[in-house]
C-alpha positions as CSV (number, residue, x, y, z in Angstrom):
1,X,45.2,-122.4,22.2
2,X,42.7,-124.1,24.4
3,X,39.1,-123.0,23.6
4,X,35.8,-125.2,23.9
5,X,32.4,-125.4,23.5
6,X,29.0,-126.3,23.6
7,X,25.3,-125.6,23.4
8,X,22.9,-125.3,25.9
9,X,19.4,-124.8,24.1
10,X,19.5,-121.5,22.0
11,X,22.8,-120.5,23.8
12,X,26.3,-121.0,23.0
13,X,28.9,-121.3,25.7
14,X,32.5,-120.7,24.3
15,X,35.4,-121.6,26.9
16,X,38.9,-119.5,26.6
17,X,41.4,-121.8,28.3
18,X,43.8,-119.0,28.4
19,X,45.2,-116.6,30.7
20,X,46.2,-113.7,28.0
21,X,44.4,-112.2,24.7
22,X,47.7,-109.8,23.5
23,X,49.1,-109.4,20.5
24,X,50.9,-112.7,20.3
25,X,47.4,-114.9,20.6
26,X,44.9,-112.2,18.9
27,X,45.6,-114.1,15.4
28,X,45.2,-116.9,16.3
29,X,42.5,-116.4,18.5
30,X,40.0,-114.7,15.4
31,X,41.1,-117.5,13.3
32,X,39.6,-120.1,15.9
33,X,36.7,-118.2,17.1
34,X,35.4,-117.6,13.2
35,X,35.3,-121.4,13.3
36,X,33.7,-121.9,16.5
37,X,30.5,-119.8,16.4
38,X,27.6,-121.2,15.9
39,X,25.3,-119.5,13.5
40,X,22.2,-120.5,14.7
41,X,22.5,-119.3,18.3
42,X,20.3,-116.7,19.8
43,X,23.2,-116.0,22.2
44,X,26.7,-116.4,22.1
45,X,28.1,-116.6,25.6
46,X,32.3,-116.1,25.7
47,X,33.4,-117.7,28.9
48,X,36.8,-115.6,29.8
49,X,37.3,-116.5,33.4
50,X,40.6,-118.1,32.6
51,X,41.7,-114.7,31.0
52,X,44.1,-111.9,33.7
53,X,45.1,-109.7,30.7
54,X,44.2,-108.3,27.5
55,X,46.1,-105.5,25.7
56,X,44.7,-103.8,22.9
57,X,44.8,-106.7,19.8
58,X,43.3,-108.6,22.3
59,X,40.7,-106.0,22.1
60,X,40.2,-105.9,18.8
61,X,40.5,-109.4,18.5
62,X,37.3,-109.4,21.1
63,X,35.6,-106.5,19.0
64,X,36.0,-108.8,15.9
65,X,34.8,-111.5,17.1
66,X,31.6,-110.0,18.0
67,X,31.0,-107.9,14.5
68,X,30.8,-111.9,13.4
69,X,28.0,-112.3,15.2
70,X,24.6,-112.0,13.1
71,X,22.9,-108.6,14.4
72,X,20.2,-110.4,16.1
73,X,22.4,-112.9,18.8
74,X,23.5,-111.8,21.9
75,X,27.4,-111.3,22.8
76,X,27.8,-111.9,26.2
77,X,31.1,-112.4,28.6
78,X,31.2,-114.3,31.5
79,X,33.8,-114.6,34.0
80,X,35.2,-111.5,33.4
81,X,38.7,-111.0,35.5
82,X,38.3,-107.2,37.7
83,X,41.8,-106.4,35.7
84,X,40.4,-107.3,32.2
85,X,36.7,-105.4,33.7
86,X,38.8,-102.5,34.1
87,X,40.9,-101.9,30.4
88,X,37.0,-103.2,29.1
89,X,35.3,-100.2,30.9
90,X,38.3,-97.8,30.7
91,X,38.4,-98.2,26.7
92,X,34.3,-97.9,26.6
93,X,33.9,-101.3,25.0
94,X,32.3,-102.9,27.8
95,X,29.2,-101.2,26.2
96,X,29.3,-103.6,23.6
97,X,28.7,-106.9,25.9
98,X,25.8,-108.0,27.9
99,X,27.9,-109.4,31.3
100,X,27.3,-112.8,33.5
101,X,29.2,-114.2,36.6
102,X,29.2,-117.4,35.5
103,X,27.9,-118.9,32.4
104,X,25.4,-120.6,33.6
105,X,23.7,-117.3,34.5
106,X,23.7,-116.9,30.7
107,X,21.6,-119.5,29.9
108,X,18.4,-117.7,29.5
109,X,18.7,-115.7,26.2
């Protein structure tokens, strides 16, 4: 599982350098993502342009991951795939996300 990242001020860019968030990666992917944010970021900014399909552990997976997130950061997703747009909007959990293009339109928390 390929997933980077860095920080740009108060914002954290994470990098999913996969294609699928299903029920074969959604362990694995929570495991490394509980290690990967950064506490003391005002925003935490997934990057998921890499990502064509998410089922519904993948959905969890990303609800999860942003329930870890102290109640005063951001979650934000960037790069969002039109497919992966669509289950997010059809299941209502878009509502959870601020969005961004690119991540470097999420630099200003």
């Amino acid at each position: 599982m390929q997933i980077s990242s860095d920080r740009h001020g108060s914002v954290q860019i994470i990098r999913l350098g996969m294609s699928r968030i299903d029920a074969t990666s959604a362990i694995a992917f929570k495991t490394r993502m509980k290690t990967e944010i950064d506490p003391d970021a005002a925003r935490i900014l997934l990057d998921v342009g890499q990502v064509t399909f998410i089922d519904s552990s993948g959905l969890g997976a990303l609800v999860w991951v942003f329930k870890q997130t102290r109640d005063d950061q951001d979650f934000a997703l960037s790069g969002v795939n039109p497919l992966v747009d669509k289950v997010l909007k059809l299941t209502q959990i878009d509502q959870f996300f601020t969005f961004f293009d690119r991540p470097e339109d999420g630099l200003s928390p």
